[in-house]
C-alpha positions as protocol buffer text, in pm:
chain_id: "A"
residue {
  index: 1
  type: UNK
  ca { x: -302 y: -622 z: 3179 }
}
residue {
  index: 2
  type: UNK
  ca { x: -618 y: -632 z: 2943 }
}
residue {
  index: 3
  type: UNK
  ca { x: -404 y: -782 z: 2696 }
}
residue {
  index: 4
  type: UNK
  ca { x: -248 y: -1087 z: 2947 }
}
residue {
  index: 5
  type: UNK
  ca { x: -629 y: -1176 z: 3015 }
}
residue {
  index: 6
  type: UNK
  ca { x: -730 y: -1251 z: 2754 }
}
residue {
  index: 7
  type: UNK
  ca { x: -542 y: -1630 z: 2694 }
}
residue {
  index: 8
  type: UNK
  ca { x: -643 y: -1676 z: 3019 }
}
residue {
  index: 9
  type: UNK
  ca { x: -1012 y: -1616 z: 2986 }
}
residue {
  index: 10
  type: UNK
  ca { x: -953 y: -1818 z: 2655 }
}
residue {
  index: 11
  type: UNK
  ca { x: -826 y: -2128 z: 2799 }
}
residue {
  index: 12
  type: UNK
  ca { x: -1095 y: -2111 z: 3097 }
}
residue {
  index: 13
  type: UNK
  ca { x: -1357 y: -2089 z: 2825 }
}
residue {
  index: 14
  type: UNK
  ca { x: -1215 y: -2385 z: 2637 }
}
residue {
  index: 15
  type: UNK
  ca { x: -1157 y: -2630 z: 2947 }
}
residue {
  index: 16
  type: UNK
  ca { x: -1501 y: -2524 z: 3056 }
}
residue {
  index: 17
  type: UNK
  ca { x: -1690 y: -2641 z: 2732 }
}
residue {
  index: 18
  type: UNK
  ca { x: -1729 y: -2987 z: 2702 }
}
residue {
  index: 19
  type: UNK
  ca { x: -1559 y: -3146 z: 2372 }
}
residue {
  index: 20
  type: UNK
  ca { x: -1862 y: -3266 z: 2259 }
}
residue {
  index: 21
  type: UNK
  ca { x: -2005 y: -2925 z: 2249 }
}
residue {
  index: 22
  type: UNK
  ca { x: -1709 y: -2720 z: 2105 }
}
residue {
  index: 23
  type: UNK
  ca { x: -1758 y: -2618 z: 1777 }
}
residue {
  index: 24
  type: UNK
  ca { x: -1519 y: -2724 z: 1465 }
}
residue {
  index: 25
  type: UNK
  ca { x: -1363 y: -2423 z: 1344 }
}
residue {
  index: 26
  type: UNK
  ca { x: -1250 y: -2419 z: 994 }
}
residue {
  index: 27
  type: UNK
  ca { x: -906 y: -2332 z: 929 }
}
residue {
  index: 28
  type: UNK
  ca { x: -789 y: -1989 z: 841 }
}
residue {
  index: 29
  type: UNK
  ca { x: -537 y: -1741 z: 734 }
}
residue {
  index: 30
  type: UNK
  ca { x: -540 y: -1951 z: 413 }
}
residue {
  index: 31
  type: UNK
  ca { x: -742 y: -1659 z: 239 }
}
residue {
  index: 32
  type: UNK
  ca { x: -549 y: -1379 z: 404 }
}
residue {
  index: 33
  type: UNK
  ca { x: -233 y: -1479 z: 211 }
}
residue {
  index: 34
  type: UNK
  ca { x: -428 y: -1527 z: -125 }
}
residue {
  index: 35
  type: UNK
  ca { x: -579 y: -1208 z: -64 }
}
residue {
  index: 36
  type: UNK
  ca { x: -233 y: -1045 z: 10 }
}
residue {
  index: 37
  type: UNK
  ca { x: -85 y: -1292 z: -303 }
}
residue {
  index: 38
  type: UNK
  ca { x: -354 y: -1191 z: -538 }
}
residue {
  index: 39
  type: UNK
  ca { x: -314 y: -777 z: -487 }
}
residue {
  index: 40
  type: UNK
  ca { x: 40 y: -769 z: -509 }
}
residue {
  index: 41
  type: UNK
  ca { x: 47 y: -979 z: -836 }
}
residue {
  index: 42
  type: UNK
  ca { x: -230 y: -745 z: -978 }
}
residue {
  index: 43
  type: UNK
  ca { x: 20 y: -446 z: -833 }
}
residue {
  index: 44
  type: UNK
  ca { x: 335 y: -580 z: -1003 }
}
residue {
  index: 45
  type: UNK
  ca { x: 76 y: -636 z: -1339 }
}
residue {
  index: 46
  type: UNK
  ca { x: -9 y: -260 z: -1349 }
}
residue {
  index: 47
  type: UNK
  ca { x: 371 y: -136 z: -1316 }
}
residue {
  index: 48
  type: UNK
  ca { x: 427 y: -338 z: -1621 }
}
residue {
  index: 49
  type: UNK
  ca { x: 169 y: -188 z: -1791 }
}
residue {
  index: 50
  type: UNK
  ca { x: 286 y: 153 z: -1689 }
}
residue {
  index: 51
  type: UNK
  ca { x: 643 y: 83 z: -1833 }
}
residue {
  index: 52
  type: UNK
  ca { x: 508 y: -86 z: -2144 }
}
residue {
  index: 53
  type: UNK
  ca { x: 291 y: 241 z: -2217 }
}
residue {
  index: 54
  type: UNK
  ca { x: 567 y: 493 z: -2103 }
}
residue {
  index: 55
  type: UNK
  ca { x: 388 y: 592 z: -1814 }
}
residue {
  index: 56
  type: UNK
  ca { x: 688 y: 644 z: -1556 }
}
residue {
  index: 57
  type: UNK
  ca { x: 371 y: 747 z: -1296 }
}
residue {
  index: 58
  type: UNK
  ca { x: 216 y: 412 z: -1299 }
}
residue {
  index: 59
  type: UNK
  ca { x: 542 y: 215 z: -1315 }
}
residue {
  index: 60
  type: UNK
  ca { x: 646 y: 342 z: -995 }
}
residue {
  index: 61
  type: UNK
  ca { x: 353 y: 323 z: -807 }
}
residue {
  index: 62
  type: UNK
  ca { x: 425 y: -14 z: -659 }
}
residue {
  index: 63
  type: UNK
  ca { x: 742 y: 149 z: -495 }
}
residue {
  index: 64
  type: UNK
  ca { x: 677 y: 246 z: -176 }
}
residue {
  index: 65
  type: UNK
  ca { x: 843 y: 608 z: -77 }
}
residue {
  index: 66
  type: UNK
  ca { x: 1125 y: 481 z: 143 }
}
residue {
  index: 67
  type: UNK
  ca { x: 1175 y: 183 z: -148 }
}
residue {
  index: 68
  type: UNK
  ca { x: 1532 y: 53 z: -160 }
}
residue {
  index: 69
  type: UNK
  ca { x: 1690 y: -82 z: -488 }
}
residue {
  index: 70
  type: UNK
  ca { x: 2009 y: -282 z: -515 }
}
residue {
  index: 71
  type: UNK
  ca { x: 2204 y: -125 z: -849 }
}
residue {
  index: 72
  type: UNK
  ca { x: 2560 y: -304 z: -923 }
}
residue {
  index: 73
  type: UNK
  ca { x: 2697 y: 54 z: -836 }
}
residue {
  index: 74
  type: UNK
  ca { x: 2524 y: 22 z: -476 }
}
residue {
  index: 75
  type: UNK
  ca { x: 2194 y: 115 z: -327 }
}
residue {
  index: 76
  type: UNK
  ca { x: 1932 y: 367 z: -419 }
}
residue {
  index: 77
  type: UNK
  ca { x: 1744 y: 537 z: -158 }
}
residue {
  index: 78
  type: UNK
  ca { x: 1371 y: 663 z: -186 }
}
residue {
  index: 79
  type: UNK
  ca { x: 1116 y: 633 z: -479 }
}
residue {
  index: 80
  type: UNK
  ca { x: 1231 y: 996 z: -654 }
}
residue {
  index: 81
  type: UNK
  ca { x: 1606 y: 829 z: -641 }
}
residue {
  index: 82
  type: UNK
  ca { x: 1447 y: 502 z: -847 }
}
residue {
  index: 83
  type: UNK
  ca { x: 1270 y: 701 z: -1059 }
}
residue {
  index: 84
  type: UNK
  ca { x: 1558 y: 893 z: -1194 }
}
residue {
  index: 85
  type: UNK
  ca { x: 1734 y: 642 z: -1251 }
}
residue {
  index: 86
  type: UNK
  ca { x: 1449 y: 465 z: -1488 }
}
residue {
  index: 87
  type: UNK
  ca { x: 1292 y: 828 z: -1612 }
}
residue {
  index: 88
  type: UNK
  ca { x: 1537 y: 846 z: -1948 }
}
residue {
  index: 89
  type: UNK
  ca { x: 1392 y: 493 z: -2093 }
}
residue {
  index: 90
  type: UNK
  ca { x: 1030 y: 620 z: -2041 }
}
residue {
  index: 91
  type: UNK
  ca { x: 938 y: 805 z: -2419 }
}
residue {
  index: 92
  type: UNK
  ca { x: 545 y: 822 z: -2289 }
}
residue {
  index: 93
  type: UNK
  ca { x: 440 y: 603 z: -2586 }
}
residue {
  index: 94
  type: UNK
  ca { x: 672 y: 329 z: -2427 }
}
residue {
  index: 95
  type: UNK
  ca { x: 981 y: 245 z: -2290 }
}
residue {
  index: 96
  type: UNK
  ca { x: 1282 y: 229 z: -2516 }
}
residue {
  index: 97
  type: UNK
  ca { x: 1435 y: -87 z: -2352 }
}
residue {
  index: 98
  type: UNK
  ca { x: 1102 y: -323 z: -2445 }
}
residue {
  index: 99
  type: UNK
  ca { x: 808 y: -426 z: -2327 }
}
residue {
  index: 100
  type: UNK
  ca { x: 794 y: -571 z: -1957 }
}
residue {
  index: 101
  type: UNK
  ca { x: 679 y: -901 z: -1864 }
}
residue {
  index: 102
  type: UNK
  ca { x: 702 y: -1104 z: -1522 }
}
residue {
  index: 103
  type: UNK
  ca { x: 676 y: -1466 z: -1461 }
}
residue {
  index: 104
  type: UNK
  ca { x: 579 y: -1560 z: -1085 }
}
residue {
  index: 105
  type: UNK
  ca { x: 822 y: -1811 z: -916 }
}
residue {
  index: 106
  type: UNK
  ca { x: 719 y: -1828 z: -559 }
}
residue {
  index: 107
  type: UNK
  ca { x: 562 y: -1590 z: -342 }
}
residue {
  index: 108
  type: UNK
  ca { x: 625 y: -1620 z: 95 }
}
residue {
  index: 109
  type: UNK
  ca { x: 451 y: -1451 z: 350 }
}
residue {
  index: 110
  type: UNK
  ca { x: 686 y: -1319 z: 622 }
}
residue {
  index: 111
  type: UNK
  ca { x: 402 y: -1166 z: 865 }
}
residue {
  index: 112
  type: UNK
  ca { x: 102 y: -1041 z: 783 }
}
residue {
  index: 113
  type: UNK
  ca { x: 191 y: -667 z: 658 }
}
residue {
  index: 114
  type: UNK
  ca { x: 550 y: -811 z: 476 }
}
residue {
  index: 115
  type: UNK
  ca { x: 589 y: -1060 z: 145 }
}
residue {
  index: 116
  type: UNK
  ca { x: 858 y: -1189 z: -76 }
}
residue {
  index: 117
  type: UNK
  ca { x: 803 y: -1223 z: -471 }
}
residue {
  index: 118
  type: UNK
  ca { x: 1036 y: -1428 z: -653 }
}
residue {
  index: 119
  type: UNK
  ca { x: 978 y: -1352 z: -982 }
}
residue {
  index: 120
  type: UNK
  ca { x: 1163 y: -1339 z: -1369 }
}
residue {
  index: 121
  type: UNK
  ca { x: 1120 y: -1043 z: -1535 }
}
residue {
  index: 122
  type: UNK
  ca { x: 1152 y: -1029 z: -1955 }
}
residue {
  index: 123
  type: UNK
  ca { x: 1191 y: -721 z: -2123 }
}
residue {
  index: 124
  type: UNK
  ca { x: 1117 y: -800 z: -2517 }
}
residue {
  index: 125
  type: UNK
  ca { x: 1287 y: -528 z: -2756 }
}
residue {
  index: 126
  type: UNK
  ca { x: 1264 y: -534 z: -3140 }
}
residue {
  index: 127
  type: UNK
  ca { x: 1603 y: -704 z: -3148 }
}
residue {
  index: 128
  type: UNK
  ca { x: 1663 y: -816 z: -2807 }
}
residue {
  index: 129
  type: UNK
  ca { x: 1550 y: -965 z: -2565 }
}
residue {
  index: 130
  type: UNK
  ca { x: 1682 y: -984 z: -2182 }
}
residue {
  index: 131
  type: UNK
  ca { x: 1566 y: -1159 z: -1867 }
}
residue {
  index: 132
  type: UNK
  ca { x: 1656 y: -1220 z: -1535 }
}
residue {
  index: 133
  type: UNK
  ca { x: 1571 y: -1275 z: -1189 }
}
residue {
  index: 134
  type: UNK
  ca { x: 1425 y: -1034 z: -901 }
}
residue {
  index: 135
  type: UNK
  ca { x: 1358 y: -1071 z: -531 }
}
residue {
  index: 136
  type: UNK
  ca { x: 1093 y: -783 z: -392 }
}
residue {
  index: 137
  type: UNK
  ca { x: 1003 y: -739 z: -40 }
}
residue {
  index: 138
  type: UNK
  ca { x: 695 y: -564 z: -18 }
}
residue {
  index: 139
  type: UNK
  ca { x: 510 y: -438 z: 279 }
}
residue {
  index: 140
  type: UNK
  ca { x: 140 y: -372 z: 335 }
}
residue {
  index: 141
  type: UNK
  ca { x: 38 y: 42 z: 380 }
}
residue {
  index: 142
  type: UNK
  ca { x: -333 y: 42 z: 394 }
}
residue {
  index: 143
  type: UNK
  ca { x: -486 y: -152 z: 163 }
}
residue {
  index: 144
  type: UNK
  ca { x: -199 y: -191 z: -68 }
}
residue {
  index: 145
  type: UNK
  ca { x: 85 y: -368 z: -89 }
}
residue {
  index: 146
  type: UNK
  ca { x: 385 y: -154 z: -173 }
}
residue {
  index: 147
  type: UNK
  ca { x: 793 y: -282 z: -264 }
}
residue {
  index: 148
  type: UNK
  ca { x: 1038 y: -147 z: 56 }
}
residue {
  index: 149
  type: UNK
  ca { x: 1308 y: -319 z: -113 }
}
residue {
  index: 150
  type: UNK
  ca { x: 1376 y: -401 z: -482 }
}
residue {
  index: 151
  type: UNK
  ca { x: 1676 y: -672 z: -591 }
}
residue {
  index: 152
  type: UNK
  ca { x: 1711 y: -723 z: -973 }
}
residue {
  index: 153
  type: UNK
  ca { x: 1955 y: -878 z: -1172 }
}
């Protein structure tokens, strides 16, 4: 009931103040989404600095437990499942498949605890180098933004 009173008592107070005398608010939520923009760039920075050192730890830290990642075999469930799977490139001076790099395409706010990063990944090796494209939902726990679902190809 509280919560159905409140627009009311809202709109009362706003037809009751003259226009004159309402104040300008500036506009929001603009920070909000660089806030949540700028943490989950700095997030997706660290777990490429975790592969490119061979720390498996810190590479996976911006997978949240329940994380789900698209193989072309199927789907992995759960952050220990993803880890196995990238556990025999990690040497813990580096990781045998190159160093990781990400360019940012286009990042979308879905609500305020879920995002979407579109973003290229590079992997550089000695000889090779690959690339391609990834789509990451992640979703706010706490203070940081974690990936719930991982699609890389």
């Amino acid at each position: 009931m509280r919560a159905l009173m409140m627009p009311i008592v809202m709109i009362t107070a706003a037809v009751a103040v003259p226009a004159a005398a309402a104040p300008v608010a500036a506009p929001a939520a603009k920070p909000s989404r660089v806030s949540a923009e700028t943490a989950i760039r700095e997030a997706m920075m660290a777990s490429a600095a975790g592969w490119n050192t061979g720390d498996l730890t810190r590479f996976m830290a911006v997978y949240a437990d329940d994380a789900i990642f698209v193989t072309p075999k199927g789907l992995l469930r759960g952050k220990a499942a993803i880890s196995a799977k990238y556990q025999p490139s990690f040497s813990g001076v580096g990781n045998v498949r190159g160093s990781l790099s990400f360019a940012f395409l286009e990042m979308r706010g879905i609500d305020p605890r879920h995002a979407m990063l579109f973003a290229r990944w590079t992997l550089s090796g000695a000889s090779t180098t690959e690339s391609g494209m990834t789509t990451l939902v992640f979703e706010r726990h706490g203070g940081a933004w974690q990936i719930i679902a991982d699609h890389s190809s």
